[in-house]
Residue frames as a rotation matrix with the C-alpha (Angstrom) as fourth column:
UNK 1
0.492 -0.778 -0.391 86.70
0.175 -0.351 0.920 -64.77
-0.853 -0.521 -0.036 107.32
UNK 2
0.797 -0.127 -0.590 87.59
-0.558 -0.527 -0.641 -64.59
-0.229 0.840 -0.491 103.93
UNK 3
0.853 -0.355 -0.383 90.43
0.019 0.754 -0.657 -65.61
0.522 0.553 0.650 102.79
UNK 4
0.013 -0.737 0.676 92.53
-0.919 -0.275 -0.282 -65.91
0.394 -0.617 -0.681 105.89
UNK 5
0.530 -0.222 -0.818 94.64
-0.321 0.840 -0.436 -68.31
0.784 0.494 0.375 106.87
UNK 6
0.810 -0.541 0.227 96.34
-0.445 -0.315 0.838 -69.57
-0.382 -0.780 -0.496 109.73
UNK 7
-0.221 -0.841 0.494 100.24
0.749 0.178 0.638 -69.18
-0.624 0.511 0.591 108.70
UNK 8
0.356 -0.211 0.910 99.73
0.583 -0.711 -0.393 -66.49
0.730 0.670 -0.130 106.38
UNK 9
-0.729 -0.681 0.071 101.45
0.598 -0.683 -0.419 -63.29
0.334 -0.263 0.905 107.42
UNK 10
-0.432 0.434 -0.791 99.48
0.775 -0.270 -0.571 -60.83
-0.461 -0.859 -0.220 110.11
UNK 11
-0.565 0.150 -0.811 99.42
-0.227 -0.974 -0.022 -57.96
-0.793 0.172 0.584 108.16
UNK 12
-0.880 0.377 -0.290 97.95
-0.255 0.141 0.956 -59.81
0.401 0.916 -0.028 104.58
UNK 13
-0.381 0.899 -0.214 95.41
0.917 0.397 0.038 -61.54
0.119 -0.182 -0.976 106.86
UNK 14
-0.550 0.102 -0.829 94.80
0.365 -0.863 -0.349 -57.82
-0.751 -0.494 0.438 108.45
UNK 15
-0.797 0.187 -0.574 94.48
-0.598 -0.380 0.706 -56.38
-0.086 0.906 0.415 104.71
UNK 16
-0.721 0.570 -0.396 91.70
0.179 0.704 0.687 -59.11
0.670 0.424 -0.609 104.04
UNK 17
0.031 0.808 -0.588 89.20
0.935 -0.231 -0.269 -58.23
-0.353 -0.541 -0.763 107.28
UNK 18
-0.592 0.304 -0.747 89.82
0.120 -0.883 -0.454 -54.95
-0.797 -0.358 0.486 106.44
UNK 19
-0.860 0.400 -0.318 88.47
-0.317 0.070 0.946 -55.70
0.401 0.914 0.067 102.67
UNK 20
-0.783 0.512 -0.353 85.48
0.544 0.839 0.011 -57.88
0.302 -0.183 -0.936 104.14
UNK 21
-0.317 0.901 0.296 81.98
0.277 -0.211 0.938 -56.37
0.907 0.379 -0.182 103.84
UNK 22
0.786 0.451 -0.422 80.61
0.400 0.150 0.904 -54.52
0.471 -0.880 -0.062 106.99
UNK 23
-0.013 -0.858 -0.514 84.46
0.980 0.091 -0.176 -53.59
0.197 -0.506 0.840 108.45
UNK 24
0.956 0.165 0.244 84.11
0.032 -0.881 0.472 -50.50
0.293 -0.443 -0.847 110.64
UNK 25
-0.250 -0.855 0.454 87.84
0.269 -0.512 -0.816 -48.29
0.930 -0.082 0.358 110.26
UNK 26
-0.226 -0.241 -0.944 89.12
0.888 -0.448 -0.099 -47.28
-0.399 -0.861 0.316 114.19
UNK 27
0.801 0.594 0.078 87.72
0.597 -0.802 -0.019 -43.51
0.051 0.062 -0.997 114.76
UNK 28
0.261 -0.758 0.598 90.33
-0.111 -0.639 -0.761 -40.90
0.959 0.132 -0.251 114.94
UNK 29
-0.133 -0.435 0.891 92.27
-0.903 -0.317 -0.290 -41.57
0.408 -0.843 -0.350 117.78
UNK 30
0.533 0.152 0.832 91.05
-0.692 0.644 0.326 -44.93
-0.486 -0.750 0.448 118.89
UNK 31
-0.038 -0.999 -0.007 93.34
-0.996 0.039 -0.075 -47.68
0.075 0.004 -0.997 119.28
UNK 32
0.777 0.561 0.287 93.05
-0.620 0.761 0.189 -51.07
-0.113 -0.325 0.939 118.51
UNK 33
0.037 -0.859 0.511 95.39
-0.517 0.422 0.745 -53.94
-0.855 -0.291 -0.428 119.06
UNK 34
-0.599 -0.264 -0.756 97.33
-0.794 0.071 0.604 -55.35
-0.106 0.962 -0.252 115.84
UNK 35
-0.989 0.081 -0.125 94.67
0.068 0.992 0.104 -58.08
0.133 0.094 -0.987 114.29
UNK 36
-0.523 0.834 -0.174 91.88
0.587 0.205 -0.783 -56.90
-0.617 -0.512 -0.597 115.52
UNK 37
-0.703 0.711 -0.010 88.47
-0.265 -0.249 0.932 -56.00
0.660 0.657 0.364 112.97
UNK 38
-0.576 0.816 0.044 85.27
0.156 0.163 -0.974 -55.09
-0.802 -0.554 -0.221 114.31
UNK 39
-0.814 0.531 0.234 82.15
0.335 0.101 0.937 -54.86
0.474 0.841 -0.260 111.33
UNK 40
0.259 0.896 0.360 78.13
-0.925 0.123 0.359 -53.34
0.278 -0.426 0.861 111.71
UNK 41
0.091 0.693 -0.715 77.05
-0.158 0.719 0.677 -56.58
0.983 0.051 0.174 112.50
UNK 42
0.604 0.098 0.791 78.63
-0.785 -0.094 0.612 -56.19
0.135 -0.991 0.020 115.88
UNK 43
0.907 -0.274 -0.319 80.93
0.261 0.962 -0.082 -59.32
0.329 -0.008 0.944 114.65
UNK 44
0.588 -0.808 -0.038 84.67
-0.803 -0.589 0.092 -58.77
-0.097 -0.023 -0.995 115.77
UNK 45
0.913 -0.376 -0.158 87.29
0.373 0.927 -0.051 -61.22
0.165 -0.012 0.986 114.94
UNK 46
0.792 -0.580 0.191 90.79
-0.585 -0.630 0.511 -61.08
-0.175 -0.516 -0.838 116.41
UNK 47
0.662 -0.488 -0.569 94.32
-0.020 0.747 -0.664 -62.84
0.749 0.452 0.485 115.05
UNK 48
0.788 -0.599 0.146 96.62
-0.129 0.071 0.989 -64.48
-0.603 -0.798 -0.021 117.36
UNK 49
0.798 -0.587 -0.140 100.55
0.009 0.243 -0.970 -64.30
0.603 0.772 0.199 115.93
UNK 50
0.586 -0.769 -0.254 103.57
0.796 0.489 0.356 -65.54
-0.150 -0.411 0.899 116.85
UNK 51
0.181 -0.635 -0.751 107.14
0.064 -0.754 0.653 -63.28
-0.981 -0.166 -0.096 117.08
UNK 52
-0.713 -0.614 0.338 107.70
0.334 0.126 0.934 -63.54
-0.616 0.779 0.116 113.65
UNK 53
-0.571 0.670 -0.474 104.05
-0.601 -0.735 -0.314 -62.37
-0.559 0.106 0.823 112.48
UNK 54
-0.736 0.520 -0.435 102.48
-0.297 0.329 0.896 -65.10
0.609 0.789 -0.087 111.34
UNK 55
-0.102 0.877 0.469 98.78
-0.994 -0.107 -0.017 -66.11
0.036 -0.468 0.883 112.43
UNK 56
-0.984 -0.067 -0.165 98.72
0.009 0.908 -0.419 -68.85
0.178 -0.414 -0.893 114.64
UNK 57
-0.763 0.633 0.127 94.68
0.630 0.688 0.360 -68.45
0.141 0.355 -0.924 115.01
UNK 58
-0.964 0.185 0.191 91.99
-0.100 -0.918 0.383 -66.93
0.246 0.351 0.904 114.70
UNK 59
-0.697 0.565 -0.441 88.91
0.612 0.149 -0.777 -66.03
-0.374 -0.811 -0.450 117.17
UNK 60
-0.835 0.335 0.436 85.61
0.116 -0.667 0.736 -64.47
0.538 0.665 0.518 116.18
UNK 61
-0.944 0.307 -0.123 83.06
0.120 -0.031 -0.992 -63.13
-0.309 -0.951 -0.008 118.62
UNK 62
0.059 0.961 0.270 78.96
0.998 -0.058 -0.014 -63.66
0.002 0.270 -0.963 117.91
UNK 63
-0.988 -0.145 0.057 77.74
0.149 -0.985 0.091 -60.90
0.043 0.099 0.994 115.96
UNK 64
-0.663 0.748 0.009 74.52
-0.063 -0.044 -0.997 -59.38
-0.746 -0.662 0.076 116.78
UNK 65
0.531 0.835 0.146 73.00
0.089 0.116 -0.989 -59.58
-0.843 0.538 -0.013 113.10
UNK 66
0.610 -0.294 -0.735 73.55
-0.755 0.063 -0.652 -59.81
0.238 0.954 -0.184 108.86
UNK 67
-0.307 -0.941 -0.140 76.55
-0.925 0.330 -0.187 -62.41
0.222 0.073 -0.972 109.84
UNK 68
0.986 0.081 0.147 76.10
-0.110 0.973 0.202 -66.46
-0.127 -0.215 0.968 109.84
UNK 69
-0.068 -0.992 0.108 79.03
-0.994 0.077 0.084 -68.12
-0.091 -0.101 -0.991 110.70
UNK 70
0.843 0.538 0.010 79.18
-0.538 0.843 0.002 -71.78
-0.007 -0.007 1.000 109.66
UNK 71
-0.806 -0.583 0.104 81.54
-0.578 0.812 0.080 -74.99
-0.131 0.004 -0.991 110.59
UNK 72
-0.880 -0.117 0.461 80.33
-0.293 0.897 -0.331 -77.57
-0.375 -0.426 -0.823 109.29
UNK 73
-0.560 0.814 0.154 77.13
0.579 0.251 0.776 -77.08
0.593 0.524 -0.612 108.09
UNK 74
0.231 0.384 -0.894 76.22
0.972 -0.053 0.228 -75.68
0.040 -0.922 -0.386 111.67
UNK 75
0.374 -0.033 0.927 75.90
-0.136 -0.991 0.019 -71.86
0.917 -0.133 -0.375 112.50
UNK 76
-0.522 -0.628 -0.577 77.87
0.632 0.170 -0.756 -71.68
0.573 -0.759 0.308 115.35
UNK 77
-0.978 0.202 0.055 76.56
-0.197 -0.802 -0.564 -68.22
-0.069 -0.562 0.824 116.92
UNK 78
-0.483 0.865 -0.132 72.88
-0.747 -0.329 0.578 -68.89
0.456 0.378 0.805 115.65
UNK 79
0.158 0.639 -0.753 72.05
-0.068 0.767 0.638 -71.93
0.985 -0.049 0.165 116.98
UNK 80
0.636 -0.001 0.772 72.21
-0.749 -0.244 0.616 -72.75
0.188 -0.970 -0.156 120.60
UNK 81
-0.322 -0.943 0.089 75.29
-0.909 0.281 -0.306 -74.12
0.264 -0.179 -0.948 122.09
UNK 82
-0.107 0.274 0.956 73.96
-0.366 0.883 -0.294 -77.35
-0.925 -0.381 0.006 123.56
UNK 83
0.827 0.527 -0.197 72.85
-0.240 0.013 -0.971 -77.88
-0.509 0.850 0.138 119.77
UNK 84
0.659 -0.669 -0.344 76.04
-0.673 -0.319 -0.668 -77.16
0.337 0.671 -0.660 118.31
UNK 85
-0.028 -0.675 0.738 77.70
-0.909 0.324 0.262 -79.21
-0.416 -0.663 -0.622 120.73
UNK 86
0.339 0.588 0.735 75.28
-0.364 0.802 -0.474 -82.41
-0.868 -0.107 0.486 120.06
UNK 87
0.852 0.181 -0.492 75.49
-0.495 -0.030 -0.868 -81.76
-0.172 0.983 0.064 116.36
UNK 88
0.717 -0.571 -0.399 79.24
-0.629 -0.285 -0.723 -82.06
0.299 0.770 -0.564 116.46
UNK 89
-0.313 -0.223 0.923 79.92
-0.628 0.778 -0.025 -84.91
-0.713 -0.587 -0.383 119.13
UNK 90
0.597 0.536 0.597 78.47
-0.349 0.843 -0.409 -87.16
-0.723 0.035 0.690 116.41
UNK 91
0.962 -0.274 -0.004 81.54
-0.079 -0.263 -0.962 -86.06
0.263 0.925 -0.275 114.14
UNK 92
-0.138 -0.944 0.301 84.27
-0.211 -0.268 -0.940 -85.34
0.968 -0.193 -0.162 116.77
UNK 93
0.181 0.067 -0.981 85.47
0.930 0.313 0.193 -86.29
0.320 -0.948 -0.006 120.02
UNK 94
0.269 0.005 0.963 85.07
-0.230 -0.971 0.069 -82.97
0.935 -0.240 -0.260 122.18
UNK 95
-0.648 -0.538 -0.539 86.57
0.534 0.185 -0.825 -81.69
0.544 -0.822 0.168 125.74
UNK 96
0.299 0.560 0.773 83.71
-0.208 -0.752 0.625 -80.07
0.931 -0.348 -0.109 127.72
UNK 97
-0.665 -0.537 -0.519 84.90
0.597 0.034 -0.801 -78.01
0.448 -0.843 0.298 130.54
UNK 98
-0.988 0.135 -0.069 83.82
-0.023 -0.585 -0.811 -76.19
-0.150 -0.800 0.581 133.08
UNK 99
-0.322 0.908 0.268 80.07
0.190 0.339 -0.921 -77.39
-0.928 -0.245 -0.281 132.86
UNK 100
0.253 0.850 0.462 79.86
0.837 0.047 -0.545 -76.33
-0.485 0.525 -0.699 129.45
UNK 101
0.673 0.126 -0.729 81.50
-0.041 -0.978 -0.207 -73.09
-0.738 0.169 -0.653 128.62
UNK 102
0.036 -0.908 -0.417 84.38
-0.683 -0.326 0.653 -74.30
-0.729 0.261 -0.632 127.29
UNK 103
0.712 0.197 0.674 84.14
-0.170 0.980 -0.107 -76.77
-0.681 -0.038 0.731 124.55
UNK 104
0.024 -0.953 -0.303 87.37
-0.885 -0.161 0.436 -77.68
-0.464 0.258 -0.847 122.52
UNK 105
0.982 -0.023 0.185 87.62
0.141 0.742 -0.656 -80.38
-0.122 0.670 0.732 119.51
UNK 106
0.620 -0.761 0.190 91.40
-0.222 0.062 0.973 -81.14
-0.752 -0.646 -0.130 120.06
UNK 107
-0.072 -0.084 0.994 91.64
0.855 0.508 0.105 -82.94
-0.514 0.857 0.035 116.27
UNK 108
0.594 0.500 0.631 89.96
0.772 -0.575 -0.271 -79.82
0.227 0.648 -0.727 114.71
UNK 109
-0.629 -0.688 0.363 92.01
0.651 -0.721 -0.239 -77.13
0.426 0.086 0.901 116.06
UNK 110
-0.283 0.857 0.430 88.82
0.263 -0.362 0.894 -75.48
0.922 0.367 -0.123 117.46
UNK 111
-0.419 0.479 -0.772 87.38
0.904 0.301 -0.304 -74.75
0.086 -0.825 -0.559 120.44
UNK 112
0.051 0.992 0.119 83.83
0.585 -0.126 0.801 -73.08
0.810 0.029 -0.586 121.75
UNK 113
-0.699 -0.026 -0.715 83.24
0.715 -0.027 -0.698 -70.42
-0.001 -0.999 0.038 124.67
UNK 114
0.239 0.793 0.561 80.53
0.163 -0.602 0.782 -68.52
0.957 -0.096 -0.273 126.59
UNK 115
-0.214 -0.023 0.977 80.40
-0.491 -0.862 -0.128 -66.40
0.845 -0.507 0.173 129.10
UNK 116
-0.553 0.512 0.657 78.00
-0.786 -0.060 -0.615 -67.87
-0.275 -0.857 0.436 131.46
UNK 117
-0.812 0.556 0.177 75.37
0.579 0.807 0.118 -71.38
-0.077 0.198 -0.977 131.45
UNK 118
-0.733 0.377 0.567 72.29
-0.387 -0.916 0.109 -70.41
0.560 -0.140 0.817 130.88
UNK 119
-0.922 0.203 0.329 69.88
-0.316 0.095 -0.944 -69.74
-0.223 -0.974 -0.023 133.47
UNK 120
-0.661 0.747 0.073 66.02
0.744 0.640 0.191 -71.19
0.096 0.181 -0.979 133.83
UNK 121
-0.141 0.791 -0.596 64.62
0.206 -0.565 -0.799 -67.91
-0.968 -0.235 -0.083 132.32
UNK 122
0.831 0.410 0.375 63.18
0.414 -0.007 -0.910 -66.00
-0.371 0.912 -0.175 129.31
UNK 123
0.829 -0.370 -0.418 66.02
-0.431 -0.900 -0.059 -64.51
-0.355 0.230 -0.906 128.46
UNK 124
0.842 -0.463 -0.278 68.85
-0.218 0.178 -0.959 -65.55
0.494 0.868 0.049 125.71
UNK 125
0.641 -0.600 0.478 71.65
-0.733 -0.664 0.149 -65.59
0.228 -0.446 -0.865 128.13
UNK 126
-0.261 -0.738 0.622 74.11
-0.826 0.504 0.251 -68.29
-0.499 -0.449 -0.742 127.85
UNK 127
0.524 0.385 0.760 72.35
0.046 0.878 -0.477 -70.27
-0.850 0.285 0.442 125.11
UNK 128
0.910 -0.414 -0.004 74.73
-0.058 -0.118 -0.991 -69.10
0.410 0.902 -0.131 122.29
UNK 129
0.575 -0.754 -0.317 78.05
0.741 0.316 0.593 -69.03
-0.347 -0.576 0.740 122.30
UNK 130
0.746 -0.233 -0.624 80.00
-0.012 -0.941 0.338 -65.93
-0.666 -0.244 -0.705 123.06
UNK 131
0.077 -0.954 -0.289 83.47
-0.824 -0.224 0.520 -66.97
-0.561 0.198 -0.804 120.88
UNK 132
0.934 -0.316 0.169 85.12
0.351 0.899 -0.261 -69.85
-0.070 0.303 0.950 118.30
UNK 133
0.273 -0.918 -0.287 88.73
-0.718 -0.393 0.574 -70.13
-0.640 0.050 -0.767 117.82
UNK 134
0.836 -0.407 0.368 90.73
0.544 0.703 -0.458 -71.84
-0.072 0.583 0.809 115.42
UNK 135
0.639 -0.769 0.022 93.97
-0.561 -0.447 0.697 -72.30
-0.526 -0.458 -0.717 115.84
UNK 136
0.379 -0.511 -0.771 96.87
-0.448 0.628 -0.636 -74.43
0.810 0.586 0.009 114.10
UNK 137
0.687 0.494 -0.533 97.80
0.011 0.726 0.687 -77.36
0.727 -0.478 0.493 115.23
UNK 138
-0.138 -0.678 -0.722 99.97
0.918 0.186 -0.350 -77.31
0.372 -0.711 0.597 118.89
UNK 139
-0.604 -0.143 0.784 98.63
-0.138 -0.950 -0.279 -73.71
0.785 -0.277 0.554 119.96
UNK 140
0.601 0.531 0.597 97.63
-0.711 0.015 0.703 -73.07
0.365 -0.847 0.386 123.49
């Protein structure tokens, strides 16, 4: 994410994805909401701010390639959620809702989500996770 911050001002954080390697400019005419960078890799990361414009946190959605994202030591999007979870229950005390989609480190400011569990086939669906947030502390 570079050098974004939560607290810093919307628009500097804005300036900084748009600097960040990979950052695909809205086409002529399309419209995206304030905060929001999308990149080749298929990553997109979106800022939440308050009335005053500062960035209360900041969400980034699994990209489909070139991008590792890492808390901790731990690729979040690369590795499989159950994984990521384990890893980080041995570090932090986590909320897991809804069987699993939601998972939320309350201390950290953080919190995991996917779409869907996955199911008992070949297919990738629901073993990654779909989203991370980080937020400052009291948001949500």
């Amino acid at each position: 994410m570079g050098n974004v911050q939560i607290g810093m001002p919307v628009d500097v954080a804005e300036q900084i994805l748009r600097e960040l390697p990979g950052f695909v400019p809205p086409a002529p005419g399309e419209r995206r909401n304030k905060g929001f960078a999308h990149y080749e890799s298929e990553l997109s990361i979106s800022l939440d701010f308050d009335r005053s414009g500062v960035v209360r946190a900041v969400e980034l959605f699994r990209p489909e390639r070139d991008v590792q994202i890492l808390f901790q030591g731990i690729s979040v999007f690369q590795e499989p959620a159950d994984e990521v979870i384990a890893r980080l229950a041995g570090r932090h005390r986590f909320d897991v809702d809804d069987d699993g989609l939601n998972v939320t480190a309350r201390d950290l400011f953080i919190g995991f989500w996917r779409r869907v569990l996955p199911l008992e086939t070949d297919d990738d669906t629901g073993l990654y996770f779909d989203s991370v947030l980080v937020a400052a502390p009291g948001y949500g």
